[in-house]
MARKOLDO-261075 format. One record per residue (C-alpha): x, y, z; residue number from 1; residue in three letters. Coordinates in steps of 0.02 Angstrom, whole numbers. Each point is the difference from the previous one (the first is absolute). Last residue first. Example, Ala and Ser with C-alpha at 12.3 -4.5 7.8 and 13.67 -1.06 7.14 Angstrom:
+--------+--------+--------+------+------+
|     px |     py |     pz | resi | resn |
+--------+--------+--------+------+------+
|    684 |    -53 |    357 |    2 |  SER |
|    -69 |   -172 |     33 |    1 |  ALA |
+--------+--------+--------+------+------+
//
This chain:
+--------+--------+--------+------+------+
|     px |     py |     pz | resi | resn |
+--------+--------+--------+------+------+
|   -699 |    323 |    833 |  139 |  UNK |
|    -84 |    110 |   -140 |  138 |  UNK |
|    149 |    -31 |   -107 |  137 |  UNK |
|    -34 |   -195 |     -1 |  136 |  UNK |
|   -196 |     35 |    -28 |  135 |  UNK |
|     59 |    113 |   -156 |  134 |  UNK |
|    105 |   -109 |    -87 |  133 |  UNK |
|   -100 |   -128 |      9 |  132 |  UNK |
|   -155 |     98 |    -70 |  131 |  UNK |
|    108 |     43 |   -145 |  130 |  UNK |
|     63 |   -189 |    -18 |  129 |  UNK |
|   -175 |    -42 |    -10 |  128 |  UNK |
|    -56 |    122 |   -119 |  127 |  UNK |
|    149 |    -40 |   -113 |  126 |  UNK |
|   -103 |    -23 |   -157 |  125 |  UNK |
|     64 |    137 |   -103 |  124 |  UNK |
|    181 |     93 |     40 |  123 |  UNK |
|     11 |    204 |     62 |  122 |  UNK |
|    -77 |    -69 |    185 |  121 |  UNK |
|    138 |   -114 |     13 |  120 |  UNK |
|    140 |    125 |    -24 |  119 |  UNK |
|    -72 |    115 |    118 |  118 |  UNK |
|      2 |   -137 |    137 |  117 |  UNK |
|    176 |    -56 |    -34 |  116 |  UNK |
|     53 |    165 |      9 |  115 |  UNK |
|    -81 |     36 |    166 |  114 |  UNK |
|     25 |   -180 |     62 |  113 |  UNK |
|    206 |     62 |    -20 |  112 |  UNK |
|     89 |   -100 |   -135 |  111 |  UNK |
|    100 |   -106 |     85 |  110 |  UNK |
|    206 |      3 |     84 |  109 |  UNK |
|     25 |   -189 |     59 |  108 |  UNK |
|     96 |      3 |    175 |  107 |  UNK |
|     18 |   -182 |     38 |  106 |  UNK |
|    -48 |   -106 |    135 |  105 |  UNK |
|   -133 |    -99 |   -113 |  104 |  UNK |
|   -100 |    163 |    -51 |  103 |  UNK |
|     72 |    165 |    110 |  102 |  UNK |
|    -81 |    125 |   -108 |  101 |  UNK |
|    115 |    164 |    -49 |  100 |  UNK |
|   -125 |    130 |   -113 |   99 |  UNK |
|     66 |     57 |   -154 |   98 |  UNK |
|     72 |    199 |    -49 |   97 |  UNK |
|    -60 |    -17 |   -159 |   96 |  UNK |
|    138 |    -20 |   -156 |   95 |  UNK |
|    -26 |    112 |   -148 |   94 |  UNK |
|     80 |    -49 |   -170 |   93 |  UNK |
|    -61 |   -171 |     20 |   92 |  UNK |
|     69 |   -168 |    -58 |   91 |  UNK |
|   -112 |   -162 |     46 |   90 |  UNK |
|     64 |   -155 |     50 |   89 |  UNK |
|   -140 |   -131 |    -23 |   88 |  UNK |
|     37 |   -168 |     83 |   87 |  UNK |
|    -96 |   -158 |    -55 |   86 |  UNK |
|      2 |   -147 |    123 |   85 |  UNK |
|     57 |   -162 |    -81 |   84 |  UNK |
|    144 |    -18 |    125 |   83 |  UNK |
|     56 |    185 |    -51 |   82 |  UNK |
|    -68 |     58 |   -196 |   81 |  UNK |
|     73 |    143 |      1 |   80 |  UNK |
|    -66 |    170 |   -118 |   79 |  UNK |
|     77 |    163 |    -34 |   78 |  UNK |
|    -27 |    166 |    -22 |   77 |  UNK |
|   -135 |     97 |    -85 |   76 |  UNK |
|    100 |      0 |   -192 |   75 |  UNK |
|      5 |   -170 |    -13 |   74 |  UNK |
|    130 |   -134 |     84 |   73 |  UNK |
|    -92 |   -177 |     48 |   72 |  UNK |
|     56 |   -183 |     62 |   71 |  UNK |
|    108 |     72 |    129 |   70 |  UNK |
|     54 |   -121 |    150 |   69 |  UNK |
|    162 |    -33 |    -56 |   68 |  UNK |
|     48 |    184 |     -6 |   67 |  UNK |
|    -82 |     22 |    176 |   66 |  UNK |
|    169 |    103 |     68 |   65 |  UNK |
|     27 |     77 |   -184 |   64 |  UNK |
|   -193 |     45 |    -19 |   63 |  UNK |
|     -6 |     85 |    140 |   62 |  UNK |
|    155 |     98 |    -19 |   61 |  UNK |
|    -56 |     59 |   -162 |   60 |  UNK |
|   -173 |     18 |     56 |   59 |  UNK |
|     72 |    123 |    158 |   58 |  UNK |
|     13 |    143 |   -126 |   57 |  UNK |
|   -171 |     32 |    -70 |   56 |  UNK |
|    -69 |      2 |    183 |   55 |  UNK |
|    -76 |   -147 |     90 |   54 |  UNK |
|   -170 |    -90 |     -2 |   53 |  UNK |
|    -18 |   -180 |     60 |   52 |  UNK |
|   -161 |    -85 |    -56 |   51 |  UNK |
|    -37 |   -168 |     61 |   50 |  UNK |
|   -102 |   -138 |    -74 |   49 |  UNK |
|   -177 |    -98 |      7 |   48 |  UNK |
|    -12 |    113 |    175 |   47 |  UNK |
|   -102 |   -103 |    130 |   46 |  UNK |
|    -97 |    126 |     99 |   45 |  UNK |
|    -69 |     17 |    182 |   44 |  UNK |
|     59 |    169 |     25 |   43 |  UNK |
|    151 |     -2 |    131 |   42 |  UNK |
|    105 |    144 |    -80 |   41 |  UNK |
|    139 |   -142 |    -57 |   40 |  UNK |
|   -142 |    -53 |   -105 |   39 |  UNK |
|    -78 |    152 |    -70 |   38 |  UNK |
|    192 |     47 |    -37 |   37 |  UNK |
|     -9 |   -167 |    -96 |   36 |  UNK |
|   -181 |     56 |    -82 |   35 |  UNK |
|     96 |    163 |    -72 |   34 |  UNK |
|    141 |     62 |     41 |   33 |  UNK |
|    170 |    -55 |     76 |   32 |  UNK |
|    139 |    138 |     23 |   31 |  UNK |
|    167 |     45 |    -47 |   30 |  UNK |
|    141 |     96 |     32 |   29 |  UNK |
|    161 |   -102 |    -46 |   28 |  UNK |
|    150 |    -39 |    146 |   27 |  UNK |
|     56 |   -162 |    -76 |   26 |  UNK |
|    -54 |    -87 |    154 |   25 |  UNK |
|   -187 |     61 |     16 |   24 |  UNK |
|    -15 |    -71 |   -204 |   23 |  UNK |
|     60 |   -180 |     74 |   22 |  UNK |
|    -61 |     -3 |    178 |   21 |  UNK |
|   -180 |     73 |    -97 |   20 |  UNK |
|     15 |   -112 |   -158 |   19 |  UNK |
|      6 |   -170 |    135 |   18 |  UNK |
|   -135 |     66 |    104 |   17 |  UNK |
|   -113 |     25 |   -147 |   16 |  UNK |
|     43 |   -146 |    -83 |   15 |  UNK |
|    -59 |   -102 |    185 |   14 |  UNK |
|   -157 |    102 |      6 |   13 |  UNK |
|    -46 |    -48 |   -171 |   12 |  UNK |
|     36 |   -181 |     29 |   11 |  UNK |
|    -89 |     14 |    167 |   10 |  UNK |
|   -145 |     76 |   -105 |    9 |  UNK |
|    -10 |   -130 |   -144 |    8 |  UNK |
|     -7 |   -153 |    127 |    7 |  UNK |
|   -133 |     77 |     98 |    6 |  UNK |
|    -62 |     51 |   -161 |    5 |  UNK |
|    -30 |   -196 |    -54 |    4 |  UNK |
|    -40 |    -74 |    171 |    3 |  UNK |
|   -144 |     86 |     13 |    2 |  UNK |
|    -36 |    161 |    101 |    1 |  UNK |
+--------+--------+--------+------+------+
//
């Protein structure tokens, strides 16, 4: 890995941590998708950004906790922008039950690899992530 994502992904992984003991404190359901639940999964990714999904309700509180942090308010949630790292926050009427990963000795509830793995198959050009995906839940 050059020194470039190295640098990216402990900066991710450091956000993450720091939105986790945040969000985990306020008491708000949550969960990380995408390529940073990849991460926290153990699949050799580096996420460009991390998506945190939440119901309707929680945003408010979200965004009032990270309210120097937001650079974005639209109709899907909200967006931070966290030590140049971009955090999605998205607002969903049905919250999964998530998956709790220990990642950096803390609990970070995920997008199971079942989800994750149906939700790469639906999107073009994520072969590799697919197959991924699959060796990881094959053990």
């Amino acid at each position: 890995m050059n020194i470039d994502k190295r640098n990216h992904l402990e900066k991710i992984q450091k956000v993450l941590v720091m939105v986790a003991e945040k969000t985990n404190t306020l008491g708000i359901d949550w969960y990380l998708g995408s390529s940073g639940a990849l991460m926290v999964h153990g699949i050799d990714v580096v996420p460009k950004d991390l998506d945190i999904l939440t119901n309707w309700k929680n945003i408010e509180k979200i965004t009032g906790e990270f309210k120097s942090f937001v650079v974005d308010n639209n109709p899907d949630g909200i967006k931070l922008e966290i030590e140049g790292i971009e955090v999605e926050v998205l607002g969903l009427s049905d919250l999964r039950e998530p998956k709790l990963v220990l990642f950096k000795n803390r609990l970070i509830p995920v997008s199971s690899l079942d989800d994750l793995l149906l939700f790469y198959k639906s999107r073009p050009g994520k072969t590799e992530i697919v197959r991924m995906i699959e060796e990881k839940t094959r053990g």
